[in-house]
C-alpha positions in Angstrom: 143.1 114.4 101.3 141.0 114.1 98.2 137.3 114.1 97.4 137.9 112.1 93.8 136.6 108.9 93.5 139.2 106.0 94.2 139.8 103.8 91.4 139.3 99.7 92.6 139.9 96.5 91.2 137.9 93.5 92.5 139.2 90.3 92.8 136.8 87.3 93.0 133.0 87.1 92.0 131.4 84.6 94.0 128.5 85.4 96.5 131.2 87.7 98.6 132.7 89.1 95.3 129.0 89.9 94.3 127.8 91.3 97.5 130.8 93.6 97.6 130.8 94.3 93.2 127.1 95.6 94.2 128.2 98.1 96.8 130.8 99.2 94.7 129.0 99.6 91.9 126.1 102.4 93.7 128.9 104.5 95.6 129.5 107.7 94.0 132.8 107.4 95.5 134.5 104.8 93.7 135.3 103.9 89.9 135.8 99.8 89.5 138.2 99.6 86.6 139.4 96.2 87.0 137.4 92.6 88.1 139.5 89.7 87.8 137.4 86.1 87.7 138.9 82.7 86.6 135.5 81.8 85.4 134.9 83.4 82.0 131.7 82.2 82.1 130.3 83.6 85.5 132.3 87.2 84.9 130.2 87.6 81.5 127.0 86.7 83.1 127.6 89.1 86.4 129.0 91.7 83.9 125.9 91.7 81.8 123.8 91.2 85.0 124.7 95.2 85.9 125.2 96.1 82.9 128.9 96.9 83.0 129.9 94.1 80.3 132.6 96.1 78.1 133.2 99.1 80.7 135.3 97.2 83.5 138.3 95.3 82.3 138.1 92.1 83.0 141.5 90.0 83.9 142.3 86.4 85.0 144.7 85.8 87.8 147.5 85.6 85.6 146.5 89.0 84.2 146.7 90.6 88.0 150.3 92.1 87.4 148.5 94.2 84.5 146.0 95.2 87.4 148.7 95.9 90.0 150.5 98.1 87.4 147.8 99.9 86.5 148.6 103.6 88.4 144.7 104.8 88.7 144.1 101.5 90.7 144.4 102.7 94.6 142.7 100.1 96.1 142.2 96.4 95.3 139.4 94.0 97.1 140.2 90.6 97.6 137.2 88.2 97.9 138.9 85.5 96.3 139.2 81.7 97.7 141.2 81.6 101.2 143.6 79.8 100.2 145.0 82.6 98.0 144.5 85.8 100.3 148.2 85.4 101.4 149.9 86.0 97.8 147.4 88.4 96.7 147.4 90.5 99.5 151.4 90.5 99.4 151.8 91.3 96.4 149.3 93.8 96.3 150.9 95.4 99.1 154.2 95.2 97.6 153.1 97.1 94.4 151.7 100.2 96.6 148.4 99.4 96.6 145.5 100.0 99.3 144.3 96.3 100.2 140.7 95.5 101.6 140.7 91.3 102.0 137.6 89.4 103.2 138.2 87.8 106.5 139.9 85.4 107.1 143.4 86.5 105.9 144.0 82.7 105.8 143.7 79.9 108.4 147.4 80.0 109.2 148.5 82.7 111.7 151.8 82.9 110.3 150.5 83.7 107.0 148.7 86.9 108.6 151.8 87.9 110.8 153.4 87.8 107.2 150.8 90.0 105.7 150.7 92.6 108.3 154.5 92.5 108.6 154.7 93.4 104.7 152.1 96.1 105.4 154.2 97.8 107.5 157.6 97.1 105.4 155.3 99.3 102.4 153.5 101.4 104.9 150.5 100.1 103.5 146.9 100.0 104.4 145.8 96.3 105.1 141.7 96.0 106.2 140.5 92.5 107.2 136.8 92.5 106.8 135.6 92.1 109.9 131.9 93.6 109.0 130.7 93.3 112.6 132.9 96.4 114.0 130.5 98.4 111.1 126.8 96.6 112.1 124.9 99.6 113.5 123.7 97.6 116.4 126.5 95.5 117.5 128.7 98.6 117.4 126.1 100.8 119.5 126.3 97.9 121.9 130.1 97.9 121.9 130.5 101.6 122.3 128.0 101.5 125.1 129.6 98.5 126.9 133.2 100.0 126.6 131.9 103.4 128.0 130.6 101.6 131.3 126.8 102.0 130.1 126.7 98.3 131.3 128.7 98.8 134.6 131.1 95.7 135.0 130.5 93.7 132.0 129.9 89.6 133.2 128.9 88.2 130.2 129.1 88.4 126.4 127.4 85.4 124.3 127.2 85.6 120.4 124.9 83.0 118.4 125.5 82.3 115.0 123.9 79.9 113.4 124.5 79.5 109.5 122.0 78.6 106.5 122.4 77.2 103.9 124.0 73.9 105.0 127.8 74.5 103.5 130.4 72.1 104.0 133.3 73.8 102.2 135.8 74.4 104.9 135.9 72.4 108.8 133.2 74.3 111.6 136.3 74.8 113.8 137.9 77.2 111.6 138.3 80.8 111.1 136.0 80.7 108.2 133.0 80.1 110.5 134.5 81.1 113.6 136.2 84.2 113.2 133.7 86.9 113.0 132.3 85.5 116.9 135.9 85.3 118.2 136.8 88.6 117.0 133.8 89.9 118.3 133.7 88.8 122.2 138.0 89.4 121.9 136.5 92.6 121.4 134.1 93.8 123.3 136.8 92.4 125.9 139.7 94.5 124.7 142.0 91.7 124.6 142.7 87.8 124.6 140.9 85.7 127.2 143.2 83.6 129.4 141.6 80.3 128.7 139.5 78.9 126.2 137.9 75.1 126.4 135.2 73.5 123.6 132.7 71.1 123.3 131.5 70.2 119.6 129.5 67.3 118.3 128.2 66.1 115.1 124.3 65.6 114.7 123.6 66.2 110.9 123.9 63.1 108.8 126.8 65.0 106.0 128.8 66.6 108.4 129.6 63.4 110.6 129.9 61.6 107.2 133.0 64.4 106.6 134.2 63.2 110.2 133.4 67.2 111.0 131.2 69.0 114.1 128.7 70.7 113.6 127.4 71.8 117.0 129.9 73.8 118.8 129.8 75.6 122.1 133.3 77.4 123.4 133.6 79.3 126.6 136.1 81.8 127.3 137.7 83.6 130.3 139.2 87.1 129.9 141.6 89.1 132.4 139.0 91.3 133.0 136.7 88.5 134.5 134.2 89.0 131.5 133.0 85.5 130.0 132.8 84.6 126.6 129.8 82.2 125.2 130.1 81.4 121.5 127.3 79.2 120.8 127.8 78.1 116.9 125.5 75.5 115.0 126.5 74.8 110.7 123.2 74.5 109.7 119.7 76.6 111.2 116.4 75.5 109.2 114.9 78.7 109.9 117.4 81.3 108.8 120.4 83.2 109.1 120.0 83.6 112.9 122.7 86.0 114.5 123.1 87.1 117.8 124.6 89.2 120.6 124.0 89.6 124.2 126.2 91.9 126.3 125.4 91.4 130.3 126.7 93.6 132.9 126.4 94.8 137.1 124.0 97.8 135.4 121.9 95.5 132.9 122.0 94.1 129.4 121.4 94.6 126.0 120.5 92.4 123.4 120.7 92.3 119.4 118.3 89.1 117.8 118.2 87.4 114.3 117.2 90.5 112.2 113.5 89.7 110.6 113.2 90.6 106.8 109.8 92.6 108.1 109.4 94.9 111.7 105.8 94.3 111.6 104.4 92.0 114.1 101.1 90.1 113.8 98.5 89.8 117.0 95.2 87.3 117.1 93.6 85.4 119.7 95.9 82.7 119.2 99.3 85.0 119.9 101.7 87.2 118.4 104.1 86.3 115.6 106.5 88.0 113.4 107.6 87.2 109.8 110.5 85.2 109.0 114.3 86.1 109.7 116.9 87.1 106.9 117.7 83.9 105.1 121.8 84.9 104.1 124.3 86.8 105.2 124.3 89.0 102.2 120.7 90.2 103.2 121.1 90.3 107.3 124.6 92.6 107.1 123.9 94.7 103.8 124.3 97.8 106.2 127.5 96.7 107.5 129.2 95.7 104.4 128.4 99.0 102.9 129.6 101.1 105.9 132.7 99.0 106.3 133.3 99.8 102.1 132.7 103.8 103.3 135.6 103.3 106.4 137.8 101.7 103.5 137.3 105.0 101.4 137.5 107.3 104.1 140.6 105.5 105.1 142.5 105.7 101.6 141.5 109.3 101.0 142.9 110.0 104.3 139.6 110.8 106.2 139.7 108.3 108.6 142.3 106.1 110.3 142.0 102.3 110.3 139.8 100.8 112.8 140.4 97.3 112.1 144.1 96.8 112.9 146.4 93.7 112.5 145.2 93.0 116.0 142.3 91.7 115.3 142.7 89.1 112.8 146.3 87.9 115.2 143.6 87.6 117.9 141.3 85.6 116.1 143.7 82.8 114.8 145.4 82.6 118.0 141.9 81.7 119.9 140.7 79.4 117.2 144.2 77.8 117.8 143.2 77.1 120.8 139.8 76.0 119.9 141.6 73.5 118.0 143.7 72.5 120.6 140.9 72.2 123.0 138.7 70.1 121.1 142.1 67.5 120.0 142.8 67.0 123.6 139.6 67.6 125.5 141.3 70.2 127.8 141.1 73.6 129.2 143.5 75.7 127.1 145.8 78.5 128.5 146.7 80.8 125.9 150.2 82.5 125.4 150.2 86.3 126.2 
């Protein structure tokens, strides 16, 4: 165990890079030594944005075997397109190092057996970013359901409804779907026993890409606990987020998080102000917690919460999402 600060490297400085180059940046806990961005042009201007241009090294993916040799590097973040998580987590596994990826690993289940598998081979620590396990009041919710606060849970229904409009990967996929399928998998402790979908397209682009962008999956677990995921691609009002845990002893409920607690009263009602219009802004709290487990976890304070079960889970129900919505049927999924 070691109080120093853990030396990072962070890979990829889009909207996830930046949320996560932020957090880094005001821990006391960690030194970023490395960013690696193909763009040139957006790495100056975020480097000069927090005034960092000249003190992190900056490196372009075919500079990343200079960052996986460097030895003060402990822990590399990978927020990088999908479609590369796979090789870069491999081989940053391979050279030794601590790997925190965004979520999803990738869209292929294989490809995250493969990952987990290589993980073990260099007893390594792999953390999909599953942010929700870290949210203060979805886990309270968990711990309390799990513990029997609830009694028999009946019901678990997440809302997620996403703004801005963004059509860069399919609405069945783990991209969108992950985080809600991860989360009712578990509050259940495991993977339902059947899984069917309904899905339709009402906004004008997203027919036009021959994609849904309505989707409504229900879920059956072992325990008799039902799963509701009720997903929409686009919300005009804001990042609207949801969970509601039912049970034989009562419920509890989380809304879409407003930016303001205060409420307004007059003759003509009540109101509150508007809801958080990103992600960035409604799970600030849980990306900087989950960044704290990661720390705790590579100075050996903590063991990993989020396991390779979680991310197998996830790809094997959106699978069956798939499958469900191909062939219109009730799917049974494989234990």
């Amino acid at each position: 165990m070691t109080s120093t600060k853990v030396g990072l490297a962070l890979l990829g400085l889009g909207r996830i890079g930046q949320v996560h180059l932020k957090i880094i940046l005001s821990s006391e806990r960690t030194n970023l030594l490395w960013v690696m961005e193909e763009n040139t042009k957006i790495a100056e201007m975020v480097m000069k944005k927090h005034k960092m241009l000249g003190k992190i090294r900056v490196a372009s993916s075919d500079q990343f075997d200079d960052i996986l040799l460097d030895p003060s590097v402990q822990g590399i973040f990978i927020c990088t397109p999908t479609d590369t998580h796979t090789i870069l987590v491999r081989k940053a596994l391979a050279a030794r190092k601590a790997v925190f990826c965004e979520k999803p690993l990738s869209e292929e289940l294989a490809d995250i057996e493969a990952c987990y598998n290589d993980a073990e081979k260099y007893a390594g620590m792999l953390f999909c970013a599953f942010n929700r396990h870290f949210d203060f009041g979805i886990r309270s919710m968990y711990e309390k359901a799990r513990s029997g606060g609830l009694g028999k849970i009946y019901m678990v229904k997440t809302t997620f409804r996403d703004t801005p409009l963004w059509m860069g990967d399919p609405s069945l996929s783990q991209t969108f779907l992950s985080h809600d399928v991860d989360l009712l998998c578990w509050f259940a402790g495991a993977l339902p026993d059947t899984v069917v979908v309904q899905a339709t397209a009402n906004i004008k682009e997203v027919a036009g890409k021959c994609d849904v962008d309505t989707v409504g999956i229900l879920m059956r677990f072992p325990c008799g606990m039902l799963g509701i995921l009720d997903f929409c691609k686009y919300s005009p009002y804001g990042y609207d987020v949801r969970l509601e845990v039912s049970g034989s002893e009562g419920m509890e409920i989380t809304n879409a998080k407003p930016v303001s607690l205060v409420k307004t009263y007059t003759q003509s009602g009540q109101s509150t102000g508007q809801i958080y219009a990103s992600f960035p802004d409604r799970f600030l709290q849980a990306y900087t917690s989950e960044q704290e487990h990661f720390l705790d976890v590579i100075q050996g304070k903590a063991e990993l919460e989020v396991t390779r079960v979680f991310p197998e889970r996830a790809a094997k129900v959106i699978d069956a999402v798939k499958e469900s919505y191909k062939t219109g049927q009730v799917i049974t999924l494989k234990k």
